[in-house]
N, C-alpha and C positions, 0 to 999 in steps of 0.2 A: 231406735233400732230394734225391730223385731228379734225377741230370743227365743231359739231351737232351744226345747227341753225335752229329754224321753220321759215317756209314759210314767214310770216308778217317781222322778222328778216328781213331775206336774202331781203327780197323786199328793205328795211329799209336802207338795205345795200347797194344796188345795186344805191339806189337813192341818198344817200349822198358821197357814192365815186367817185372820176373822173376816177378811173380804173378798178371797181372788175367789172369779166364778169361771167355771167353762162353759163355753159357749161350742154347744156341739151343730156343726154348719152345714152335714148332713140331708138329703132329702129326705122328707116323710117316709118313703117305703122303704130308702137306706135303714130307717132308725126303727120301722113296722118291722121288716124281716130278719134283720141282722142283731138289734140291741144295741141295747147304750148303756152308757157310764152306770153307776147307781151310789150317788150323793147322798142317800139319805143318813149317813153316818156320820158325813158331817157338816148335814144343814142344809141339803140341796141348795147351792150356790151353782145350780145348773142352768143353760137356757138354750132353747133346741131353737134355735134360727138360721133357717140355709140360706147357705151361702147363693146355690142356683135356683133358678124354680122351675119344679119336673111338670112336666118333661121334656119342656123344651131346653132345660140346661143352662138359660140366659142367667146371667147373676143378677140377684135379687135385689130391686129396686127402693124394698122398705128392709134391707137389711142392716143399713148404719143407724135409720131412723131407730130401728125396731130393738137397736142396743143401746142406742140414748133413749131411747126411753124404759128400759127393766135395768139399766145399771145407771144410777142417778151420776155417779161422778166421772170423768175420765179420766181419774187420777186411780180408779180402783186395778187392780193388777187382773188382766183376761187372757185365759190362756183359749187356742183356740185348736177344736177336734172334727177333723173328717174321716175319709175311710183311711187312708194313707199317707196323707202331710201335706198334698198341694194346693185343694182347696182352702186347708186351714190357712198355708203360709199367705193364699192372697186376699183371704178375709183379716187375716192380723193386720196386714201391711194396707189396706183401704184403713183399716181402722186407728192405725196410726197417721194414716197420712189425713184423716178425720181430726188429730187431735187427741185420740186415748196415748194416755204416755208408759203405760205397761203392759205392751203389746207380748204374746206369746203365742208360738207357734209347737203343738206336741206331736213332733217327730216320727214316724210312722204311724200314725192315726189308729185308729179303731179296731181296722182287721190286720196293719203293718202289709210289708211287701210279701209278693209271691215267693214262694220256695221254689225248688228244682221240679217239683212236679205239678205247680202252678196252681196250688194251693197257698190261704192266706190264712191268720193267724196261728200261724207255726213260729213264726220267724221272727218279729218284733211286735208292736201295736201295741195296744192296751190289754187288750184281751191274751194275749200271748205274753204277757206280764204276770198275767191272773193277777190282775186288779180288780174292784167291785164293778161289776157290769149286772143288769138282769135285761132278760128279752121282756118286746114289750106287747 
C-alpha cells in the first residue's frame, strides 16, 4: 500500500536512511523553471524521471523501466515527488503494482496547493517547508 508522507517526513526520511531515493516525476521544464529538491547533503539519492512526457502529458512509457534500472532493488524504500501529489500518487501506485514494496507518495509535492489568492508555495509543499531545494 502506497504511504502519504509530508514533505518535513520524507526529508526526515531521506536523511536517516542509507537507501530511500526520490524520485522527482516532474516535466523537464516543471523542474528547468520552478526547482527541485537538493540531495546533495545527503548523497543525492535523487532521480528526475517523469512521470508524463511534455508536452503531450501521455505517462511515460520508460518510466518503470527507467526506475528498474537507476534503483537496483525493489525492496529499496521510493518516495515519490511532483508539483502537488497527484502525479506522484500514480507513479507510486504503477510502481507498486510493478513490484516495488516501499512505495511513497509526498503529499502536496514541490509547489503544495493553491492559497486564497491562487498562489502556490505558501501553503504546504516542499518548498513551503523550506526544505533543501535549489533552481536549476
Amino acid at each position: 500500500m502506497v504511504v502519504n508522507l509530508q514533505p518535513a517526513d520524507a526529508w526526515e526520511l531521506i536523511k536517516s536512511s542509507g537507501d530511500a531515493w526520490l524520485v522527482d516525476v516532474r516535466t523537464p521544464p516543471e523542474l528547468q523553471y520552478v526547482g527541485g529538491p537538493d540531495l546533495k547533503e545527503v548523497g543525492n539519492r535523487y532521480l528526475h524521471l517523469p512521470w508524463h512526457v511534455w508536452p503531450k502529458m501521455t505517462v511515460n512509457p520508460d518510466f518503470l523501466p527507467g526506475l528498474a534500472q537507476a534503483i537496483a532493488s525493489q525492496n529499496t524504500p521510493v518516495m515519490f515527488l511532483c508539483r502537488s501529489g497527484g502525479r506522484s500518487l500514480a507513479a507510486a501506485k504503477a510502481a507498486e503494482e510493478a513490484g516495488w514494496t516501499q512505495t511513497m507518495n509526498i503529499l502536496h509535492g514541490f509547489e503544495g496547493d493553491l492559497d486564497d489568492a491562487g498562489r502556490r508555495n505558501r501553503l504546504n509543499g516542499w518548498k513551503a517547508a523550506e526544505l533543501p531545494w535549489r533552481q536549476t
